[in-house]
N, C-alpha and C positions, 0 to 999 in steps of 0.2 A: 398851446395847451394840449401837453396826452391825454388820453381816454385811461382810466386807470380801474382794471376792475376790483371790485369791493375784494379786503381781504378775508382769502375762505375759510371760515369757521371749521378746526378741524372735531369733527364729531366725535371720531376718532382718535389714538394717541397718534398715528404715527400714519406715515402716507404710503401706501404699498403700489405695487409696479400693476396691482390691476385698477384698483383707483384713476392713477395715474394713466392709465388707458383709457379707462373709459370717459377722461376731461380730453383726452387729445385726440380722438373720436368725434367726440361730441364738437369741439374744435373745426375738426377738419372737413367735420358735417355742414358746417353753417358756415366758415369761410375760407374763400378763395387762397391759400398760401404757399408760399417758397417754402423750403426745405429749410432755410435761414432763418424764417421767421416764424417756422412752427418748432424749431431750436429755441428759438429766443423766447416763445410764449411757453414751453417747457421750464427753461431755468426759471424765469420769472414766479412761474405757479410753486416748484421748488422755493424759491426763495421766500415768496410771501407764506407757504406755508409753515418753514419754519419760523419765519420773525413773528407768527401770534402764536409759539409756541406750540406747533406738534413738531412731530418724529418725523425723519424723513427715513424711509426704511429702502430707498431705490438708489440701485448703486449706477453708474454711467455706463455700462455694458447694458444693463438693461433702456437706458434712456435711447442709445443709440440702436438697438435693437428695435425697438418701438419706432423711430424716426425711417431706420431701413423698413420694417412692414408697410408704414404707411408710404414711401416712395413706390415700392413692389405692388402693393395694392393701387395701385394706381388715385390713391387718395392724395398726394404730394407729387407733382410734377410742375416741375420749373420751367419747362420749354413752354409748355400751357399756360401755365400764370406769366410767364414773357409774351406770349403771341397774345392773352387780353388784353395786358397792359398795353401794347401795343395800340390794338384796336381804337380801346378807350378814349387813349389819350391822343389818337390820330382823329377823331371825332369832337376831339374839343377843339381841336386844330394847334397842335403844338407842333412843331422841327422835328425831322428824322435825329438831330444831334443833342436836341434838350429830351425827346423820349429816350435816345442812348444815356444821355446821363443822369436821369431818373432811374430807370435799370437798374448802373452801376450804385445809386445809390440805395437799390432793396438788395444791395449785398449778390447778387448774380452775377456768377462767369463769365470772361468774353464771348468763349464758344457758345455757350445757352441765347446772348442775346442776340450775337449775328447771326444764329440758324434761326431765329424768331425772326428779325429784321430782314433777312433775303427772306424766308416764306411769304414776309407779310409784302415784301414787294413785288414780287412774282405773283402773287395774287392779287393786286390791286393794279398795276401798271406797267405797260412796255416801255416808258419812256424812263430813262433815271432823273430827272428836275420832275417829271408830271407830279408825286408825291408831293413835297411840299407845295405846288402851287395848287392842287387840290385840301391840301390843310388849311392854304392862306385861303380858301373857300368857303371849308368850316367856317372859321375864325371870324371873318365879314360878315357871314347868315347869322353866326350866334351873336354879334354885338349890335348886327345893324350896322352895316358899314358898306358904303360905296353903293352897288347895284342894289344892295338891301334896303337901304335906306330910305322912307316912305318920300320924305318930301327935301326939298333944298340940296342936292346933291353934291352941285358946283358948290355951295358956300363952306358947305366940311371936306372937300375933297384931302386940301392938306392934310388936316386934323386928323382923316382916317387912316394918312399915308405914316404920319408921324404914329400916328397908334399903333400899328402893322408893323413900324420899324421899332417900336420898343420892344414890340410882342417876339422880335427876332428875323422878323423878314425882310428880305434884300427890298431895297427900293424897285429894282424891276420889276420882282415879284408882285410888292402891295401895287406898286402904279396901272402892271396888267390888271390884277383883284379889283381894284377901286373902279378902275376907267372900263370894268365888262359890263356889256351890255347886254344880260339875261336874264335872271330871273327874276328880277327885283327893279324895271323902271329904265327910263331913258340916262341916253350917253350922257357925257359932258360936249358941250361944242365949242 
């Protein structure tokens, strides 16, 4: 189900290039977006404005004008909305290869997300495997699995390993995650 905003009553006949500003403004005020997808919330507001019958009075020179300000202003940068995404969804404990192909699916560059993805790793870790087995870490704290697990450890052990392996993680991976012994309770014996 999309989120669909109400279509805007236009008060006016016709939609002008500073109107129009001031919705992609107020837009870029309140959320986090790509370059793609504050494009895409432009045509959209175009579009829904003509199909209740105003004027659309903004020609595509001015659209892209408006979209280059807001890059220049530093109100639309994509290596920024790459490297949160990043974060985010490194904290829900998802794959360096399912957050790349998330990425590629908010419509973003190869180069935008690999200088996002080598930042984010240079910043979090010496080792190249440590990321994901710090994700598969996330992932067990937030479902309650393995060392997190309050009580009966031994009896779900599989069940967490098989979870971990849906979730995308190598059996090595979930079986070190499952079988730690830290912050959440005793080994398995």
């Amino acid at each position: 189900m999309t989120r669909t905003d109400p279509l805007p009553k236009p008060l006016q006949k016709a939609m002008t290039a500073e109107y129009l500003r001031r919705r992609v403004l107020a837009y870029v005020a309140r959320y986090l977006t790509s370059e793609v997808r504050l494009r895409q919330f432009v045509q959209r507001l175009l579009k829904r404005w003509s199909d209740s019958g105003g004027e659309v009075r903004v020609s595509d020179q001015e659209v892209q004008a408006l979209i280059t300000m807001c890059r220049t202003q530093g109100y639309v940068d994509d290596q920024r909305f790459a490297e949160l995404r990043i974060a985010r969804w490194y904290r829900a404990g998802q794959l360096q290869r399912v957050i790349y192909q998330k990425l590629r699916a908010e419509m973003l560059d190869e180069e935008t997300i690999n200088a996002a993805l080598s930042t984010f790793r240079l910043s979090h870790t010496d080792q190249p495997g440590q990321l994901d087995h710090e994700a598969a870490m996330h992932f067990a704290r937030k479902r309650g699995l393995g060392p997190y697990r309050r009580k009966d450890r031994a009896k779900w052990r599989e069940r967490d390993i098989a979870k971990m392996g849906r979730r995308g993680f190598s059996r090595d991976t979930a079986c070190a995650v499952i079988d730690h012994d830290g912050d959440g309770g005793e080994s398995y014996s």
